[in-house]
C-alpha positions, 0 to 999 in steps of 0.5 A: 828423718835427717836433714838433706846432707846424709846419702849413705845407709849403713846397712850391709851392702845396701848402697852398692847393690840397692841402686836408686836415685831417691831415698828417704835416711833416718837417725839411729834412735837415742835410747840405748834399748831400741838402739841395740835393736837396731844395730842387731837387726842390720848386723852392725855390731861394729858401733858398739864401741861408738854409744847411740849418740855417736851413731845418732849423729854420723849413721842413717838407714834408708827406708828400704829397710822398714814395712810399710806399716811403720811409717806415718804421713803427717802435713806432708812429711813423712815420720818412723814410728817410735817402735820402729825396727828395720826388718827388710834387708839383703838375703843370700841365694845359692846359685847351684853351687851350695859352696858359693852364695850371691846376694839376691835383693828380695825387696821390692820398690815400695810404694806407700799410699798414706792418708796425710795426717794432722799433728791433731790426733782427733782429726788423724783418727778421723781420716783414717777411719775414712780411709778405711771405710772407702776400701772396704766399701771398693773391696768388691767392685775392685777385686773381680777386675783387678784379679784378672789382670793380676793372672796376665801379669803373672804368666808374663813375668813367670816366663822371665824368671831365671833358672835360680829363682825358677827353683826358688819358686819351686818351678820345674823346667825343661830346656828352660821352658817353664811348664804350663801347669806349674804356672797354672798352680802358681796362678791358683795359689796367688788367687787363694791369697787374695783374701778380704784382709788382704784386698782391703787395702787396694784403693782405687785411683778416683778414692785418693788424690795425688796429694794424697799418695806419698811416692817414696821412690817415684825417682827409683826407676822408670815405670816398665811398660811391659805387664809385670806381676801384680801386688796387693796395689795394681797400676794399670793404663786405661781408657775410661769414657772412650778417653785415650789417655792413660789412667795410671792405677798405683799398687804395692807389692808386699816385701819378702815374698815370691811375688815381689822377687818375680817383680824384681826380677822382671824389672832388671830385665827391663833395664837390660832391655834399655840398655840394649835399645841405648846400644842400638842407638849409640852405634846410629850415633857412630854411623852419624858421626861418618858423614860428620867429616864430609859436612865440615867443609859446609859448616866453615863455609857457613861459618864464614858466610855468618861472619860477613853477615856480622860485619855486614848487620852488626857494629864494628865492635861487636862484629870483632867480639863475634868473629873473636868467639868463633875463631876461639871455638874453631881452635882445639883445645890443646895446651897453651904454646910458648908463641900463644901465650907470648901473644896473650901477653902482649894482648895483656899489656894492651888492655889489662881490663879488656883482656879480663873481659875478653879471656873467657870469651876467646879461651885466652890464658889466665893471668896466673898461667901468664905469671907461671909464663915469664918466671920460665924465663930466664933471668941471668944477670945483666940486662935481660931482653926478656923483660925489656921486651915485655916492658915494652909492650906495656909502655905502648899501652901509656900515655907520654907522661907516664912514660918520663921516670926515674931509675933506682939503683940500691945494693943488697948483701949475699951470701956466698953460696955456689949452686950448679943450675940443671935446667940451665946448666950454669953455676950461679953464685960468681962475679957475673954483671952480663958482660964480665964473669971472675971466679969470684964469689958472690957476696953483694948484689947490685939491683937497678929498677925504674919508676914511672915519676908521673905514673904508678908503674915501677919494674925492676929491670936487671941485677949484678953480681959482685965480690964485695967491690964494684968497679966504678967505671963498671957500674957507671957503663951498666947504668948509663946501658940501662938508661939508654935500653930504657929510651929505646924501648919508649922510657925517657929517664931524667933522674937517677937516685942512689943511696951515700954507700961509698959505690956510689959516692965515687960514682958521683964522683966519677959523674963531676956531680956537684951543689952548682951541676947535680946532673949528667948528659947521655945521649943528649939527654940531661939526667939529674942525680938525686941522693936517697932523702931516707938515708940522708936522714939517717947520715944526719942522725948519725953526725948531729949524735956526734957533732955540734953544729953551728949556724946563723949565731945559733948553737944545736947540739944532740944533749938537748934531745936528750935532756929534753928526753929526761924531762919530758918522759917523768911528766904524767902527759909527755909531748913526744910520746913517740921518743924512747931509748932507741931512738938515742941508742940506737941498735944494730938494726935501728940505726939502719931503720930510716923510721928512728932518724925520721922520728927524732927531726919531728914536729912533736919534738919540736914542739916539746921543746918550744914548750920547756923552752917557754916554760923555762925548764931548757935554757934558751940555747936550745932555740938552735937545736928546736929550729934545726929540727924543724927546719928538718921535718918540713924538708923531709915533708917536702922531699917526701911529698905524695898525693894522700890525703892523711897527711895534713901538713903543709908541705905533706902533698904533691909537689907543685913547685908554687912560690912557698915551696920555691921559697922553702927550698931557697932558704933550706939551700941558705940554711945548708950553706951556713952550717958549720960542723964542730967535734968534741974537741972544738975543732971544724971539720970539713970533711963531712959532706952530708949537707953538701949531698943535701943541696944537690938533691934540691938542686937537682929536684928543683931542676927536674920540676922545671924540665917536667913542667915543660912537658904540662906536668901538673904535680910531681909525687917526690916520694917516687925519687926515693928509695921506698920501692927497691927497699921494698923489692930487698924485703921481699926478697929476704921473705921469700928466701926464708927471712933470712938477712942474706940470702944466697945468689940461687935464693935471690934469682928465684926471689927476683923471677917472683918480682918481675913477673909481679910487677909486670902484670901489675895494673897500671894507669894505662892511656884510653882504655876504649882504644886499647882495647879496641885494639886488643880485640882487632888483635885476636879477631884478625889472627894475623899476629906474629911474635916478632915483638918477643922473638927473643925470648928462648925456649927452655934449656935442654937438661943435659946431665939428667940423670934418674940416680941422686943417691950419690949425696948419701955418701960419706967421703969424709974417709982416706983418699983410697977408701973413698975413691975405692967407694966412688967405684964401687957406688957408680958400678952398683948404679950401672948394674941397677940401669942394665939389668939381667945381664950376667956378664956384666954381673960377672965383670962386678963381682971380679972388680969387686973380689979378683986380686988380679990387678989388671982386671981389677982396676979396669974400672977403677982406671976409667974413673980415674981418668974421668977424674983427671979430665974433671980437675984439668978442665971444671976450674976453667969452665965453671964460669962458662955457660954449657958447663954440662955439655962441655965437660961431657963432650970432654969426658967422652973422649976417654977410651973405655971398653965396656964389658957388654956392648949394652954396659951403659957407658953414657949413664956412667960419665953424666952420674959421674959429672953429676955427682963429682960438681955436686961434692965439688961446690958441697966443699967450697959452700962449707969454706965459702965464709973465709975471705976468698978471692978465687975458686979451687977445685980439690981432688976427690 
């Protein structure tokens, strides 16, 4: 017998009209003899063409389909004979018409009585002979008083039989009465063949034990309680020793014979029968269920009464978490609202852990339908009050040093692209900063994410879109905007970090940053402006290859690291193994990658060259270029401090502001100040101003650390002031939209919308969890919320132009100007026929446009398109920045006269496919040409 995982027999017919709920599966035998037996015997021919061993493996046969004889009970479990053949299976029964056959099951639910047998066959023999000789030794006690009962079972059951098994039987019927004498023969002839050979195998209850009997479908069926017709085993009840309860007696009834039909049949009559009675029950239910409405009212009141007890009996906690689960179970379970789930994420801002706890409880929403929550949101450039409105209710949730953080403002390149927005009904892809939009195309990207300095929370907050060039005093009122929305909502900013683009240096120009004042005053607030430490580095790198630099008497120039270089990589160990090609070669792609600039002032290759320097291999001038790198491996460690513990140097821990890290920055200040930049030619130069960037970043940390540690600050993580995160943000980006180096205007919201809902409900630090989340729970116990918090937030745009045709991008307009304007009508005009349908005027009115020479018939049509065309090149220029393009294009194209062939010609379907398919064509044009330097946006007849 297989393992428990198989429940299908491949018997014809079986599983679908066998209905049992236990059954035992067998293999189909290996041996290709026995094999073919079987697949003849169930009339699967069809496994032929898959060889015994693919059917020994995926097909199985119930034990329905074997005798009672083949099956053997050994320790318990039962075993096929190896000579075992299915021989039991569904047989068709004419139903008075000989053209229509019906399948009719002739096999009864065998029970099989086996002695357990031992694996040695000595003591099987044995207890078999045992089992014989108690049945024959019961033969005679049994059979008079089984017989008897066999007779009654039989009359009752004759009674059910139906017209088509009455006829099978050979019983004659009259207005379906069955005939007493033909029961009396049955009777006579069913007595006749209980032979002794027959009656030997009737045991009785006090012969076998229950472990003894193996019940092979004891789960087939419930056990009638009717008397039914008796087999060669009967089961009866009764009382023995004036003991009332009931004896069950076991019987088997052989297979393919009139008797067992009888039985089956009798036993679906008692099924219906129970069928009825669940019937009877179920319309009680529903007489119940009235009187349900009128105790409603009792059962709040009670309700109300075990709330009070809780409050009364149990901690104020627990009575807040059971009020909760009632009030949670009282709601109907119907889809989320917008204002539920804006209350849910505000409970999740709360207490991020409590809220986990609590959801199943309270059937609040998941974290994933909350993240499917805010990326419905819309998110067009410019400061977005959806996220600050979130992000203020997680600040709550902080302590107050883990409100003070920094903002990050780095630019990403795009690519050109136009894109119409259906749902939101706007064209994505122009010059737009939230308060200024130019018909100019998209090609940067200005992206501004704030940091928590103390905590571990970073969220980017708003984007602008730009044509290459930001105005400087633009960009100055969107940051100083963002600080100042930052402070309202409880985010105090004190510094500012950039990168050394040339935005941003005229930024810090326009800002008077400078070494002796690296900050800026908003609000009476001073902000510290902070340069990116990574591309520092990498500015470094790129003047150090190019220039020699001089100081304190000391020479460092970039032909000792590659002198060093060539020695060091012909010997067997090398002492910068890290060094190669690329970092004194760099590409394309490694001179933009910070880890090639930082790899080169490290303190392996300081190291390496102190050794050549002592053992004599580099000349002694190269002192000056091994402690510029050095000097520079302990600034970046120190300006890139975190709290991980891997890192063993001596400045590679958080910042603290102790008297050797004071003393460091001092001396670096000093270094900075006396270098002196020399080309090629021998000449100063002194228009590079990367060291001069270089002390106002100290400067500028130097004073962050004071004015934090005013605050009981205790260490600052200077990793958090570069610019690690918001690269981060454009990596993902570029992933998301298919690794791509620049991705489009459409490519990057969608991108960004993924990243603020990220970062949102990403866990943070939070305050005291225990008083938050008590809150949380007053929250949800109480039910006297409001969603004033995030009233701002809209609902989703009504779609304007939605339309159910989008076949329109498959035509081909790369034609002359007539022919394609000629196959426009005709295109619109078929989808036209295809919504108003059945019309034989409209039919009529196409097939005139389309084959009448008459012109003034003809061009009905075709004046209309032109006309809407006329109104879309006026207007779609003038409002493609505009918000409501749709609605404002339709409000203007339906103010074209047109009249209609049939008042049901569906004219509002026509001008939206019409505005639909002319934008699409329009922008499809302009994303073709957009890789030309252009300055504006034209539209092109069509």
């Amino acid at each position: 017998m297989d393992g428990p995982n198989t429940r299908w027999c491949s018997a014809p017919g079986c599983m679908m009209n066998i209905k049992i709920m236990k059954r035992h599966f067998f293999r189909f035998p290996k041996e290709r003899d026995r094999w073919l037996d079987w697949i003849k015997a169930c009339d699967r021919m069809d496994l032929m063409v898959f060889g015994p061993e693919y059917a020994n493996l995926f097909y199985r046969l119930c034990h329905l389909h074997f005798r009672v004889e083949m099956f053997r009970n050994i320790e318990g479990k039962i075993y096929l004979s190896k000579e075992a053949v299915p021989s039991i299976f569904l047989k068709p029964l004419q139903t008075g018409n000989n053209t229509s056959l019906t399948l009719f099951q002739p096999i009864s639910f065998v029970n099989i009585f086996l002695k357990p047998q031992s694996r040695n066959k000595n003591l099987s023999t044995d207890l078999s002979s045992e089992v014989k000789m108690q049945s024959i030794k019961s033969e005679e006690r049994d059979t008079a008083s089984l017989l008897p009962v066999q007779a009654l079972f039989l009359k009752e059951s004759i009674k059910n039989l139906s017209p088509a098994q009455t006829m099978l039987l050979g019983i004659k019927t009259d207005n379906d009465n069955k005939s007493t004498s033909d029961v009396q023969c049955i009777e006579e002839t069913y007595m006749d063949t209980l032979t002794p050979s027959t009656s030997s195998r009737i045991f009785l209850k006090q012969d076998c034990n229950n472990t003894d009997v193996i019940d092979l479908t004891s789960m087939d069926f419930p056990i009638p309680s009717t008397p039914t017709i008796p087999s060669k085993t009967i089961s009866v009840c009764a009382t023995q020793n004036g003991d009332r309860t009931p004896k069950r007696r076991y019987w088997n009834i052989s297979t393919q014979t009139p008797e067992a039909w009888i039985y089956v049949d009798s036993f679906f009559q008692e099924k219906r029968q129970m069928e009825k009675s669940e019937i009877r029950a179920d319309s009680l239910v529903v007489k119940r269920r009235k009187t349900f409405h009128a105790d409603k009212e009792r059962d709040h009141i009670n309700l109300d009464e075990f709330k009070t007890a809780c409050v009364n009996l149990l901690p104020h906690n627990s009575a807040l978490l059971v009020s909760a689960c009632i009030n949670a179970c009282e709601k109907s379970k119907t889809k989320k609202s917008f204002e539920d789930k804006q209350f849910a994420l505000e409970l999740f801002f709360m207490a991020s852990d409590a809220y986990r706890s609590y959801r199943p409880l309270c059937l609040l929403p998941t974290v994933r339908q909350l993240w499917r929550h805010i990326r419905n949101w819309d998110m067009p450039p410019g400061l977005n009050d959806n996220v600050f409105n979130a992000l203020r209710l997680k600040i709550k949730s902080l302590t107050s040093q883990e409100r003070y953080c920094s903002l990050c403002v780095n630019e990403m390149r795009l690519k050109p692209h136009l894109f119409y927005n259906l749902s939101r009904d706007r064209i994505i892809g122009f010059h737009n900063t939230g308060t200024e939009k130019r018909r100019t195309l998209t090609r940067k990207v200005i992206v501004i994410m704030a940091c928590s300095l103390i905590g571990d929370w970073k969220q980017p907050i708003a984007y602008y879109f730009h044509g290459g060039t930001c105005r400087t005093d633009i960009l100055k009122d969107l940051i100083f905007q963002a600080i100042i929305k930052l402070k309202s909502i409880g985010a105090t900013v004190y510094a500012l970090t950039t990168s050394t683009s040339p935005t941003f240096l005229r930024l810090s120009q326009l800002l008077e940053i400078s070494v002796e004042c690296p900050s800026f005053l908003i609000n009476d607030v001073k902000v510290l402006y902070i340069f990116d430490v990574t591309r520092l580095m990498r500015v470094t790198r790129n003047v150090f290859k190019t220039h020699e630099l001089y100081f304190r008497e000391k020479r460092a120039s970039w032909m000792d690291i590659e002198l060093f270089f060539r020695r060091d990589s012909q010997m067997r160990l090398p002492l910068a193994p890290k060094l190669s090609v690329g970092h004194l070669e760099p590409n394309k792609c490694q001179k933009v990658d910070t880890k090639y600039a930082i790899q080169v002032f490290s303190s392996s290759i300081a190291a390496g060259l102190s050794t050549h320097i002592a053992s004599g291999e580099l000349p002694m001038e190269t002192v000056g270029t091994m402690e510029f790198i050095h000097h520079f491996d302990q600034l970046f460690d120190i300006l890139n401090s975190s709290t991980s513990k891997s890192n063993t140097k001596n400045f590679g821990q958080a910042f603290t502001g102790n008297l050797q890290e004071m003393n460091f920055l001092q001396q670096t200040l000093d270094f900075f100040k006396s270098i002196k930049i020399v080309d090629r030619n021998g000449v100063c130069v002194k228009s590079i101003k990367c060291f001069d960037r270089w002390q106002m970043t100290i400067n500028a940390i130097i004073q962050l650390w004071n004015v934090l540690k005013e605050h009981q600050v205790l260490f600052l993580c200077t990793k958090k002031l570069n610019h690690e995160a918001i690269e981060r943000i454009f990596r993902s980006i570029r992933r998301q939209s298919g690794n791509r180096v620049k991705p489009t205007p459409i490519l990057f919201t969608r991108a960004f919308k993924n990243l603020v809902s990220k970062h949102l409900l990403e866990h943070s630090s939070g305050g005291d969890s225990a008083v938050n989340g008590r809150k949380m729970l007053k929250r949800i116990a109480s039910k006297s919320f409001s969603v004033s918090t995030l009233a701002e937030v809209s609902h989703r745009a009504q779609v304007v132009l939605n339309v159910p045709a989008t076949n329109y991008r498959n035509i081909d307009l790369r034609l002359p100007e007539k022919s394609a304007f000629k196959r426009v009508c005709e295109f619109l005009l078929n989808e036209c026929l295809r919504v108003h349908v059945n019309c034989d005027v409209c039919i009529a009115y196409a097939a005139k446009e389309n084959n009448s020479s008459n012109k003034d018939a003809s061009n009905s049509f075709n004046l209309y398109i032109s006309s809407l065309e006329g109104t879309f090149m006026r207007n779609f220029e003038k409002l493609s920045i505009e918000e409501n393009l749709g609605a404002q294009m339709l409000q203007l194209a339906q103010e074209t006269n047109y009249k209609p062939p049939c008042s049901d010609f569906p004219v509002a379907f026509l001008v939206k496919l019409f505005l639909r398919m002319r934008i699409y064509f329009t922008l499809l044009r302009h994303n073709k040409i957009c890789k030309e330097p252009r300055s504006s946006f034209n539209v092109v007849e069509l």
